[in-house]
C-alpha positions in Angstrom: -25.7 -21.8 46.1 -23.0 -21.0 48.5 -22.5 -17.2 48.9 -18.4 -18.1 49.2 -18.4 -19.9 46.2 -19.9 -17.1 44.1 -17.5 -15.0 45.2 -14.4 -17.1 44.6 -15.7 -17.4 41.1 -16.2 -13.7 40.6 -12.8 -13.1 41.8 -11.2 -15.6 39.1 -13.3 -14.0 36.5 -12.0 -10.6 37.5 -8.3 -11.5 37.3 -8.5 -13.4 34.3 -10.2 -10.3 32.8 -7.4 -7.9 34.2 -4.7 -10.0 33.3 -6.1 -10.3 29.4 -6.3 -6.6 29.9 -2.7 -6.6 30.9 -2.1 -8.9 27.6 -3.7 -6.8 25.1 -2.2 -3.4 26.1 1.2 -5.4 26.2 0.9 -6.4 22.7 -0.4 -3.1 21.3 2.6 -1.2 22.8 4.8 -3.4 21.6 3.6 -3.1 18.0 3.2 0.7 18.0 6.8 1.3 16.8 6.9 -0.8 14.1 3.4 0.4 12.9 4.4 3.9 13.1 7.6 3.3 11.0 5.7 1.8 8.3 2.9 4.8 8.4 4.9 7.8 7.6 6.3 8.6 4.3 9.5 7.8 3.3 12.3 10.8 4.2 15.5 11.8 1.7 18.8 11.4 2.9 19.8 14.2 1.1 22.6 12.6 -0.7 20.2 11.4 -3.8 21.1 12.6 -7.2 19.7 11.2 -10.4 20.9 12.0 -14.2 20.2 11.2 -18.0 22.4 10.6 -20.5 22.5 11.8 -23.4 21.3 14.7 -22.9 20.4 16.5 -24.9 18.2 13.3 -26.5 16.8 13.1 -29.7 13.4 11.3 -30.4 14.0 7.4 -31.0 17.4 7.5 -29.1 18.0 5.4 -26.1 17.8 6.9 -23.1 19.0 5.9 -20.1 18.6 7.2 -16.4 21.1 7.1 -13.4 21.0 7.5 -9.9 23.5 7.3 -6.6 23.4 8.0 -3.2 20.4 5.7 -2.7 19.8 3.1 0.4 21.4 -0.5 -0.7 18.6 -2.3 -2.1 16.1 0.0 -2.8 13.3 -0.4 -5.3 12.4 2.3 -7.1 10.0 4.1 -9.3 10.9 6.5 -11.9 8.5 9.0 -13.6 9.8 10.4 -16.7 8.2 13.2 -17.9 4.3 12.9 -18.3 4.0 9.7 -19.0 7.4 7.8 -19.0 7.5 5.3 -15.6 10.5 3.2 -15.5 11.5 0.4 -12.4 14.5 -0.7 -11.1 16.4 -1.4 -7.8 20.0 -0.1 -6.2 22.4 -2.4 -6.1 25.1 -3.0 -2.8 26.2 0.9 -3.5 23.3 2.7 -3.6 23.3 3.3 -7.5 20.7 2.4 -10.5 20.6 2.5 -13.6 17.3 2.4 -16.3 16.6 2.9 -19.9 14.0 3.4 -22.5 13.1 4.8 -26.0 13.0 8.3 -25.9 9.5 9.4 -27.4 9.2 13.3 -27.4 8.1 14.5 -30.7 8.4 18.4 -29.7 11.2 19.6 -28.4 11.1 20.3 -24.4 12.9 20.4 -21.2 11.9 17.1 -19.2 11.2 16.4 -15.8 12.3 13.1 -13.9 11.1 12.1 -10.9 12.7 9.3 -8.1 10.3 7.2 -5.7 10.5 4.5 -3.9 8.2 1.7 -5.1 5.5 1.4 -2.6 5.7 4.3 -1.0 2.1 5.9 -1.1 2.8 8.9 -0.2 5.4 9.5 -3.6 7.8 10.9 -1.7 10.2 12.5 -4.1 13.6 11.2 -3.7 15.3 13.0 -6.8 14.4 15.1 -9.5 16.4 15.7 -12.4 15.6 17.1 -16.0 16.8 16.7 -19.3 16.2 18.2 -23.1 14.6 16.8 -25.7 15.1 17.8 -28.7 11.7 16.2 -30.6 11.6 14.7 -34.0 14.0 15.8 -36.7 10.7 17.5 -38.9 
């Protein structure tokens, strides 16, 4: 075999393995900022507020759960109490609005909690509470 003709291949091999090199570390940068924005958990904008009405609530009423200030869009998860979790979305303002059965047999002060549906991290968006007054006895 021709010593030149070695070497002309090894020289092709070479470049085609730096430019794939080049390729890869191309792609990777590119894709490190949207990687990273879909890594970390979700941040409040501070202007989140949530509410229930009525409140107080007796057991068996509806009750029903609002929200503004949210992004447009957004689908939530709300945790209601222990055991209580509710869904919905914002709509073009930034508001929601759920409901259920209120269940509380002993009267207590409850707890609401606002996430965004998918976000693993349960980043608390808004917390809110409410009384229930249980089961007339």
């Amino acid at each position: 075999m021709d010593i030149n003709k070695s070497g002309t291949a090894t020289r092709r091999s070479c470049a085609l393995a730096v430019a794939l090199a080049v390729v890869l570390l191309i792609s990777a940068l590119s894709a490190a900022p949207a990687l990273a924005a879909k890594g970390g958990p979700d941040r409040a904008t501070g202007s989140e507020r949530c509410w229930a009405d009525p409140n107080p609530v007796d057991d068996g009423q509806q009750l029903k759960i609002f929200g503004s200030g949210f992004k447009t869009g957004q689908s939530l998860i709300i945790f209601v109490g222990e055991g209580g979790i509710l869904l919905t979305s914002t709509d073009s303002l930034g508001f929601f609005s759920a409901w259920e059965w209120a269940a509380f047999r002993d009267p207590a002060t409850i707890t609401v909690k606002v996430v965004r549906s998918g976000d693993r991290h349960k980043t608390v968006l808004a917390t809110c509470s409410f009384q229930a007054n249980g089961s007339p006895r």
